[in-house]
Residue frames relative to the residue before (quaternion, step in Angstrom):
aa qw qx qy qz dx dy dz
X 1.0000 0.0000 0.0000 0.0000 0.00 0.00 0.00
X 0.2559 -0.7045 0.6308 0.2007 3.74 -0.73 0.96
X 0.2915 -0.7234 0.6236 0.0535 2.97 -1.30 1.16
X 0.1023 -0.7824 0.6049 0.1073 4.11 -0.26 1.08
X 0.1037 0.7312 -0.6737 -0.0268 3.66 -0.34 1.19
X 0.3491 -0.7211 0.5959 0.0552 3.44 -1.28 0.57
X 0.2809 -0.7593 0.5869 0.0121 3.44 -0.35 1.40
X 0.0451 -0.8309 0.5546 0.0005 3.69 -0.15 1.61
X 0.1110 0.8024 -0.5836 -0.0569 4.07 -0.47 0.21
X 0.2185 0.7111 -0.6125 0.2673 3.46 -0.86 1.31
X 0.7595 -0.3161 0.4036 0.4005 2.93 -1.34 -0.61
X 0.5356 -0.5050 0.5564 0.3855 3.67 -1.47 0.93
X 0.6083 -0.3419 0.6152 0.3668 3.38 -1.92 0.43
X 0.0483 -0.7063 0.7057 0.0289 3.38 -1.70 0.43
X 0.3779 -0.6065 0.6464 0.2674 3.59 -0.66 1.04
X 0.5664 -0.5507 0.5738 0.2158 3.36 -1.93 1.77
X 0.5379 -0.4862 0.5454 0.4205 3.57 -1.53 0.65
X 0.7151 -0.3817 0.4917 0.3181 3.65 -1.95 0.26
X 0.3880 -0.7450 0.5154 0.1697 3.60 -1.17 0.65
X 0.7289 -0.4118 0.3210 0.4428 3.18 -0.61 -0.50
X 0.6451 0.6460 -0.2136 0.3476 2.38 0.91 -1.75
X 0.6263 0.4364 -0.3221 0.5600 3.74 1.06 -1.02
X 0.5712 0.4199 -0.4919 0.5053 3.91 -0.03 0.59
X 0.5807 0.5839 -0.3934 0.4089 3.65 1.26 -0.90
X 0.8401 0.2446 -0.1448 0.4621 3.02 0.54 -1.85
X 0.4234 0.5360 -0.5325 0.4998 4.18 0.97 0.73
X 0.6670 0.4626 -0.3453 0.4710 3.94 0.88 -0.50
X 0.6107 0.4377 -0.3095 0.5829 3.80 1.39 -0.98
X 0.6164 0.5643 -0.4478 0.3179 3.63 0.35 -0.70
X 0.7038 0.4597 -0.1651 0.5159 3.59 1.24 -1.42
X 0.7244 0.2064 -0.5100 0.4155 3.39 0.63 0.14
X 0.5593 0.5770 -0.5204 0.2889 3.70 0.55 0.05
X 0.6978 0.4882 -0.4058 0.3319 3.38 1.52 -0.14
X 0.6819 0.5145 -0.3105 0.4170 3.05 1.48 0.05
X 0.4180 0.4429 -0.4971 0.6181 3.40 1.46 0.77
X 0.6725 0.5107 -0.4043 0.3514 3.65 0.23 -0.08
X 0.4758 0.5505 -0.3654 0.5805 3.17 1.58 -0.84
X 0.5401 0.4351 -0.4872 0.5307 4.11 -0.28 -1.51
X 0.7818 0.4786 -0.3543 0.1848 3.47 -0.67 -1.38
X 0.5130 0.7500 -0.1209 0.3997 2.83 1.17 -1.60
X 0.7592 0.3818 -0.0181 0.5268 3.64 0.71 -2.08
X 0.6551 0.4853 -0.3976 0.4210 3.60 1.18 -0.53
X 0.6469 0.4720 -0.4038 0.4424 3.19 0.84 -1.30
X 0.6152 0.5683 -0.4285 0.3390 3.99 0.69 -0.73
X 0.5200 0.6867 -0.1611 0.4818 3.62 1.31 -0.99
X 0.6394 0.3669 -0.2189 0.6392 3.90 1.08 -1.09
X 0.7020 0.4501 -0.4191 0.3591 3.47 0.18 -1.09
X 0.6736 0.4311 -0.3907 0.4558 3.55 0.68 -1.43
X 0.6608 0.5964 -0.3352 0.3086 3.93 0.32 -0.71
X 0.6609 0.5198 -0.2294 0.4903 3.23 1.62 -1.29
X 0.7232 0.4835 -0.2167 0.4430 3.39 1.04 -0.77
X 0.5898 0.4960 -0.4160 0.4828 3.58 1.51 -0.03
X 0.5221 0.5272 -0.4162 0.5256 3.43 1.02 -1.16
X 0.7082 0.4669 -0.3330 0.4117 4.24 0.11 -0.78
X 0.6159 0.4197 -0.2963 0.5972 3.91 1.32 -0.43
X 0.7528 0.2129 -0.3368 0.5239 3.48 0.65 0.04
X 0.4350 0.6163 -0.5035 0.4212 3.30 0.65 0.58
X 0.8347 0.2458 -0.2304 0.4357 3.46 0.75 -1.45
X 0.4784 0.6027 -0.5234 0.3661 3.57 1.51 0.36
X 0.6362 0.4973 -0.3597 0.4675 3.82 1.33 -0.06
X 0.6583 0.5740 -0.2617 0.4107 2.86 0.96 -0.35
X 0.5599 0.5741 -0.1180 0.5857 3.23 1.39 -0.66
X 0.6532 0.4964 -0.2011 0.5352 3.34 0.93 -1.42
X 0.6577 0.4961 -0.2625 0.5023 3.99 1.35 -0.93
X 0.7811 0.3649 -0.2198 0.4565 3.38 0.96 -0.33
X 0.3375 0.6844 -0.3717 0.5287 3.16 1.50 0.12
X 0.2285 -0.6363 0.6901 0.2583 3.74 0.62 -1.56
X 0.3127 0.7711 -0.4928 0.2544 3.36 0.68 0.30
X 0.0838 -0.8068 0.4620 0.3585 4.00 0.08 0.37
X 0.6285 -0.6345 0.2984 0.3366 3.50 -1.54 0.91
């Protein structure tokens, strides 16, 4: 079997400069992290609300079984 190897000398490969496009998607990247944040703080915001409305639920509730008058 003949083997055809080719002896290449030049120059190393070089990786192409950055496109644009990679400023595009570095500008999308930052705002999706700052909708994630908002998101992030809202959902913290419900929880802390849901869980107060639920502490003052079982203080009435408590407070009803107690006989406590209103």
């Amino acid at each position: 079997m003949v083997r055809n190897v080719v002896e290449m000398d030049g120059k190393p490969r070089r990786d192409a400069p950055p496109q644009v496009s990679d400023f595009w998607f570095a500008q999308v990247d930052v705002r999706l992290g700052r909708i994630e944040f908002m998101v992030q703080r809202l959902e913290w915001q419900i929880w802390l609300i849901v869980c107060g409305c639920a502490g003052l639920l079982v203080f009435e509730i408590v407070k009803a079984l107690g006989g406590a008058p209103s």
